[in-house]
N, C-alpha and C positions, 0 to 999 in steps of 0.2 A: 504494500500500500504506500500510495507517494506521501511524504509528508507534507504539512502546511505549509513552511516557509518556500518550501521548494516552488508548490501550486502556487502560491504566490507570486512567487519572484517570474515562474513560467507565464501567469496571467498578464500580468503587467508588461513584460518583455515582448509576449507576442500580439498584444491590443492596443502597441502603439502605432497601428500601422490604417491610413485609410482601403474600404473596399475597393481590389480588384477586377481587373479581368483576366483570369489564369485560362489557360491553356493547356491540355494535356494529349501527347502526341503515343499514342502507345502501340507499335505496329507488331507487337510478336504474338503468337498466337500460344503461348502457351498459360496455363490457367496460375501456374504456380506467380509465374512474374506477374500479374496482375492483382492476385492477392497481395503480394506486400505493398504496392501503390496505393488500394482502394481507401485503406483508413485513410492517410493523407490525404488525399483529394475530398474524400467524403468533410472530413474536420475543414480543410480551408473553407468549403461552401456553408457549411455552417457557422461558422465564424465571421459569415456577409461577404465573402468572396464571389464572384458570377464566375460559377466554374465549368468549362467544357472539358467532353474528354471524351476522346477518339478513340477505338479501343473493343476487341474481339469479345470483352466480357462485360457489358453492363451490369450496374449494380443494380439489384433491388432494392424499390421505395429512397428513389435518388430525394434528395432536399430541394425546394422549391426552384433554387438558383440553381440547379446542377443538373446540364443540358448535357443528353447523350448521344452520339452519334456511333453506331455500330459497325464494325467491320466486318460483321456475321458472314458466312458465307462467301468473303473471299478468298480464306484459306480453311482446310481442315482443321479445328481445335483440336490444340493439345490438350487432351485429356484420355486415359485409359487407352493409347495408341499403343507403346511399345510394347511389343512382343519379346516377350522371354527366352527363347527357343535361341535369339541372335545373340546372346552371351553366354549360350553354353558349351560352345565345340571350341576354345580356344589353341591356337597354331601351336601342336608342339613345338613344329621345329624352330618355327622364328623364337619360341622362348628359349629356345636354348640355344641360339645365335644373339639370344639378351636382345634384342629389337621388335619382340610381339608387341610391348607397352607406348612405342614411339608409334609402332604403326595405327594401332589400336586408337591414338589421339587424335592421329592425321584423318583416319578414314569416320571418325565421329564427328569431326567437324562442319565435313563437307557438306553433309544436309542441311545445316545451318547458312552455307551460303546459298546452296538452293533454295533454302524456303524466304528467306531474306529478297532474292531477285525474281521468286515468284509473286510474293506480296507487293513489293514495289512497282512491278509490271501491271500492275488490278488498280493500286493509289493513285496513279498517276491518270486515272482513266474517273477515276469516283467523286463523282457530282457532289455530295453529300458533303467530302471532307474539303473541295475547291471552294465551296460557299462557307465551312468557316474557316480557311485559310486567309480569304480577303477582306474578314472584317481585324480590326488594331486589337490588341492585346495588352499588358503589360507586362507577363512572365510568362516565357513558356515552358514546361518540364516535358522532358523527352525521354523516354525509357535510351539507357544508352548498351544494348547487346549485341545486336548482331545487321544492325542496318542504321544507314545514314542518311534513308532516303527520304525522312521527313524534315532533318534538315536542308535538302536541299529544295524540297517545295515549297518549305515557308520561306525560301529567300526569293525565289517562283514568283510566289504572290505578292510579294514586299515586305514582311513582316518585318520587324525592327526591334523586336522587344528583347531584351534578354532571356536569356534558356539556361534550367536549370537540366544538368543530366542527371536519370532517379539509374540505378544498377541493384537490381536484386540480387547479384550473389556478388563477389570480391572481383574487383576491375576485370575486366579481359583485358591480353596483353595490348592491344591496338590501343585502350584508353588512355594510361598514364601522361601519354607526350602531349594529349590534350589542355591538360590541365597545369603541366609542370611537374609535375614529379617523378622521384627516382622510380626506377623496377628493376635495381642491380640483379642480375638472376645470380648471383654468389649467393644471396639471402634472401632474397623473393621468390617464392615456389611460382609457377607459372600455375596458374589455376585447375589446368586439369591433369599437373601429378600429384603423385603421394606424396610430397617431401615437407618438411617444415623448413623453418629457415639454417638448421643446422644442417647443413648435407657435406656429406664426403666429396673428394673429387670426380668419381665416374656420376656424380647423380648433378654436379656442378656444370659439369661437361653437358650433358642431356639439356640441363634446366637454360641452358643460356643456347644451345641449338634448337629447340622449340620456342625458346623468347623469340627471337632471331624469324623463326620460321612462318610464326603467327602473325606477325605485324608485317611480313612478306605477302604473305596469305591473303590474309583479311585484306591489304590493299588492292590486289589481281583479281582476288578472285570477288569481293564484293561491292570495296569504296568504289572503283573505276569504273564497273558495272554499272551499278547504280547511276551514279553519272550520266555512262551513257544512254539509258532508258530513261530518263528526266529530256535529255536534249532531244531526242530524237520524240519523245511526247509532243515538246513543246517549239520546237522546230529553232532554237538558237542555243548558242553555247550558256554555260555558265560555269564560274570558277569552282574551283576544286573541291571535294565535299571536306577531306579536308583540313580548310580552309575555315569551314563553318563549323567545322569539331571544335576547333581551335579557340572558338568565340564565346566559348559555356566561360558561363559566369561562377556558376558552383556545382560540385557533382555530391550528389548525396548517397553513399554507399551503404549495402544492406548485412553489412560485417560489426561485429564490436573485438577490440583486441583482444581481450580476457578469454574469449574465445578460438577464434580464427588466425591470433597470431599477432604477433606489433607487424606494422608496417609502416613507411614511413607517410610525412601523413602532409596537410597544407594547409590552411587559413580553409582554403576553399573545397576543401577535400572531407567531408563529414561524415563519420561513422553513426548509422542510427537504426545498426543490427536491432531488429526486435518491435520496430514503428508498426508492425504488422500486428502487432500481438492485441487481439480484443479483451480491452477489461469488461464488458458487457458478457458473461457465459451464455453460450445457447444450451436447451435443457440438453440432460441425456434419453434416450429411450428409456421406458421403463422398466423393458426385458434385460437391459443393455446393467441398467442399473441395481436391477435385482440378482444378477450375475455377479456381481461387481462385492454386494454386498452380504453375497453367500459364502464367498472364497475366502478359506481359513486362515490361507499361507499368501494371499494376494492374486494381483494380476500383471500378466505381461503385453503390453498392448504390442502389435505387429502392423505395420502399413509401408507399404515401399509407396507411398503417394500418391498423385495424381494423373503423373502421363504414365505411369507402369501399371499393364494389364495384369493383373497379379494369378490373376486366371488362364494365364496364358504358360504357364511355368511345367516344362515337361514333366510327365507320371511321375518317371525315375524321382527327379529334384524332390518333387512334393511330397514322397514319401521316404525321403532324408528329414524332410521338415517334420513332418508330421511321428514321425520313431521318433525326433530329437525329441520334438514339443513333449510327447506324451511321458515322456521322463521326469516331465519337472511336477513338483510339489505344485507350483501355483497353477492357477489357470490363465486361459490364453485367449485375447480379441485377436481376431485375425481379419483385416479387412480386402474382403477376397469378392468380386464382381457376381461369380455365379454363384448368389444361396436364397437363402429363401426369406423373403421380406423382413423377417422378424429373426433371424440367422439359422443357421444350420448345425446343430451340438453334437461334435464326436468328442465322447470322452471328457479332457479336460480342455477342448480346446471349439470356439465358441466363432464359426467361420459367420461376416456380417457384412452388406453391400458396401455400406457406409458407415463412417465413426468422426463423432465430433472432437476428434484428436486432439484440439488444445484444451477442451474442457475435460477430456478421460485424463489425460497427462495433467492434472491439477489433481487428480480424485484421490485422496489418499492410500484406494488401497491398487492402485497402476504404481507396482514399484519399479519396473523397468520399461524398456522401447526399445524392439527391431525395427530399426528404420534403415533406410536406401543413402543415406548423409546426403538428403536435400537440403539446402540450407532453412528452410524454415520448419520442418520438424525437427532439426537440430538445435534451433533458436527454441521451439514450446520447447525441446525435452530441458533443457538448461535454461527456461525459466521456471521449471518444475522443480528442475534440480533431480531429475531421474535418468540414472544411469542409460547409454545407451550400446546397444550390439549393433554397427554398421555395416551393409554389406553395399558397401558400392558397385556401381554398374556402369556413368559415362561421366560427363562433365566435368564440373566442379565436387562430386562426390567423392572418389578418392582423398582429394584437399582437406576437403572436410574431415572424411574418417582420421586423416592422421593426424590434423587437428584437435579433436575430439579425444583422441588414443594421449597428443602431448599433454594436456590441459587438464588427463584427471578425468573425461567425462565418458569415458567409454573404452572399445574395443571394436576394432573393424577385421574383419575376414573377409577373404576371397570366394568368391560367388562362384566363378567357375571350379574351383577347387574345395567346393566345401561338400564335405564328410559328413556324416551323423555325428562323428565322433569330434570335427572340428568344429558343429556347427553348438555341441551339447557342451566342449571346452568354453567357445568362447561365451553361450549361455551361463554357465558357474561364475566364471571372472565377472561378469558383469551384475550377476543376483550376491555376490561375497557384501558381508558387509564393509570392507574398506572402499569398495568401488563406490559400492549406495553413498559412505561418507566423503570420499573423494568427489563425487557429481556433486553432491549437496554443498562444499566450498566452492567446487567453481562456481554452482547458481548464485551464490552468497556474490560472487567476487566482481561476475556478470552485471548483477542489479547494482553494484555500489558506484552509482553515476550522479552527474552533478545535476541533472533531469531526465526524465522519461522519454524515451527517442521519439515518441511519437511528437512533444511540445517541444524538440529538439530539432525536427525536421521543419515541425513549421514555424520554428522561428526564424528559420535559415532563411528559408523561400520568402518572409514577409521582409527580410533583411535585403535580399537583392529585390525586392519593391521599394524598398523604401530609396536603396541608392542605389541600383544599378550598377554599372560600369565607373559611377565616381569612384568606388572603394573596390577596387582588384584583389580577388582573393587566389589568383593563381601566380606561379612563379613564373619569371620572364626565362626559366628553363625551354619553356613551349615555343619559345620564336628564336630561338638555337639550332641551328642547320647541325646532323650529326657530326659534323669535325668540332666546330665550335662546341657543344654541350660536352663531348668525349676530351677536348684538349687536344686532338691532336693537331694543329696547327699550332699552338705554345710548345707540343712536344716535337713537333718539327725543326722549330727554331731553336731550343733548344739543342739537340741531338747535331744542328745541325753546328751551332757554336762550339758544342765538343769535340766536332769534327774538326774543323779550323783551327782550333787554340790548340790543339793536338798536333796540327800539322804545322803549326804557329812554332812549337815546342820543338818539334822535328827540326825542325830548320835551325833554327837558335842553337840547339844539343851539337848539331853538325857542324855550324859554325863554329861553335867554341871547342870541340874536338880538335877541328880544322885547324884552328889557332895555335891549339896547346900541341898537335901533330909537329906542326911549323918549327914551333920552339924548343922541342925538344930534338928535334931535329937538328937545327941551325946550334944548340951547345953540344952536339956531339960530333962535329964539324971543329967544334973552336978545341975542343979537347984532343 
């Protein structure tokens, strides 16, 4: 619960600001990134902002001021898509040529620029979002993941207002140079390995050849693109996307460090890990809850998310899970697509369509979570302060799991390589009670903020209303061409003076050889 003086000092800070006109630009289609946005957006409009927002998942029972324009139906929703079946045959051989995990990143990515320059090819045609592009603004927030194609239509239209970038899970490599700041891959994990910032050399070498490789990537295969599908819409050129990256005023990141890691950070660089989190509970079922409160030894809630069809998970797998599950003392939510309205009960273990996951992960007797290390079941489970067993599968997940694994809050195993016996180890380590006390310090460590991310986020976005581009909160790192940020033109001139004074020295040494040659020459003539 926040305290007063805090509510306070939050009220006051964020109600100095006159009503706006916010803008919200949200072109991915997946349901997790939309969830951590919608409180913000929802809170500015109630707080007498006139807020629009662009965007594949409209809210229910939006606020008076809070105008929704749908993206529906120009891409497939991410929601219950992936299929299971594609991360279970992993390439012996490349594993054991140590290159399956490099490849495994490269070929996860690419559907992201696909769907990136299929959505973009549909926006640039959509009446809906043209008409409110051309009306003025004063802020706009942009999801910043995997396209740029909204900023280059609000330059299209004219738009002039500053843009805040929103990132639901920790920077992609393409972001940093936007804003100014470092992404040493020596100590910066690149989002979608396992490493933390302490890595050896072989994992140094990796992290700084996919830094390298992403930011290659992302420019070929999607920022140019995009581009060119705006020009060719609109039948003349325009400058570089970018260009327009470059021009965000604040990014607001869906990380806190207690968790995810220090990293290094800017005026304009915001951590407000957890903005997503509803203090308003929705109820629980009452079947859902009467389970809950029959089990002797507790419950284990289980949910790999939203885009994972958990249903999809071959025989073999499911019944590794299901020998692991039936081992344990407590009983087990499992939220699993095909069951039966009101769930489906084998044993101890309680198969349900759906599950109000942050309000089960509060219930006291949910003492652990098998989760996928999405980032925001890993935000509720660590503000529960409940241990978690992560089994990663693409993205940012790995990241997370060893996140999770550094900070005390869990333990992550391998999906393709998981056992009954690995899957029922790492179930123990995470129900032990050092683990339960270990998650319950980090939750502790997590919450002790100087406000609530959510009055933290928008005091930010009311901050760049109130001044705009008077107050720069990014470094002049970002208008640094790579020789200049790297040094190496100081290191040129340098290296280069070494060389000279060196050769400087040669000449002088030879000289005075020369000399001393001479003379001792010329007294042994006189002798």
């Amino acid at each position: 619960m926040r305290s007063l003086p805090v509510l306070l000092l939050a009220f006051f800070a964020v109600h100095n600001v006159q009503t706006a006109r916010i803008l919200g630009l949200f072109p991915h289609s997946g349901k997790s990134h939309q969830m951590v946005f919608d409180p913000l957006l929802r809170t500015l409009a109630e707080r007498g902002h006139d807020v629009t927002v662009v965007s594949f998942f409209p809210i229910k029972d939006p606020p008076a001021n809070y105008t929704i324009v749908s993206l529906e139906g120009i891409a497939t929703l991410g929601l219950e898509t992936i299929d299971l079946s594609y991360f279970d045959s992993p390439n012996k051989v490349l594993k054991v040529l140590g290159i399956e995990k490099i490849l495994k990143q490269i070929t996860e990515f690419q559907p992201l620029a696909d769907l990136a320059l299929g959505i973009c090819s549909k926006i640039v045609e959509f009446n809906p979002l043209a008409d409110v592009l051309k009306k003025s603004y004063d802020v706009l927030l942009v999801e910043n993941f995997n396209s740029d194609c909204m900023l280059g239509l609000a330059h299209v239209y004219g738009l002039k207002a500053p843009y805040i970038s929103l990132s639901s899970s920790a920077l992609m490599q393409w972001s940093p140079d936007r804003i100014g700041v470092t992404d040493n891959p020596s100590y910066v994990p690149i989002m979608s390995s396992d490493f933390t910032s302490k890595m050896n050399f072989f994992q140094r070498l990796e992290n700084t050849v996919m830094n390298v490789y992403y930011k290659i990537w992302y420019r070929y295969a999607i920022q140019l693109k995009e581009k060119a599908i705006i020009e060719k819409r609109f039948g003349r050129r325009i400058p570089d996307l970018q260009e327009f990256a470059k021009n965000v005023s604040l990014a607001l990141v869906n990380t806190f460090h207690s968790m995810n890691g220090v990293r290094p950070l800017l005026p304009g660089l915001i951590e407000v890990g957890g903005m997503h989190l509803d203090h308003t509970r929705k109820p629980i079922p009452h079947y859902m809850e009467r389970f809950l409160n029959e089990s002797e030894h507790g419950v284990v809630l289980f949910s790999w998310g939203s885009l994972i069809k958990t249903a999809s998970i071959p025989k073999y797998k499911e019944d590794i899970i299901v020998n692991a599950l039936s081992k344990l003392k407590q009983r087990v939510i499992w939220k699993y697509e095909d069951s039966d309205e009101e769930g489906t009960l084998t044993g101890n273990i309680l198969k349900v369509k759906w599950i109000p996951q942050y309000e089960l992960l509060q219930h006291p007797k949910v003492i652990a979570f098998i989760g996928h290390g999405g980032l925001l079941g890993m935000t509720e489970a660590v503000s529960a302060g409940k241990p978690m067993l992560i089994v990663p599968f693409y993205g940012d997940q790995p990241l997370n799991g060893a996140a999770a694994a550094a900070v005390g809050l869990g333990k992550a195993i391998s999906y393709a390589d998981m056992s009954e016996k690995t899957l029922l180890e790492g179930l123990q380590s995470v129900l032990s009670a050092e683990m339960r006390i270990s998650a319950r310090r980090a939750s502790k460590i997590w919450h002790d903020r100087l406000a609530d991310p959510l009055d933290t986020a928008v005091y930010w976005v009311e901050r760049v209303i109130r001044w705009g581009d008077q107050d720069p909160l990014h470094s002049t790192a970002r208008d640094l061409t790579f020789i200049e940020h790297n040094l190496l033109d100081v290191a040129a001139v340098i290296l280069l003076a070494v060389i000279v004074l060196i050769l400087v020295l040669r000449i002088v040494l030879y000289q005075i050889l020369r000399v001393l040659g001479a003379s001792m020459s010329k007294k042994e003539k006189l002798h």
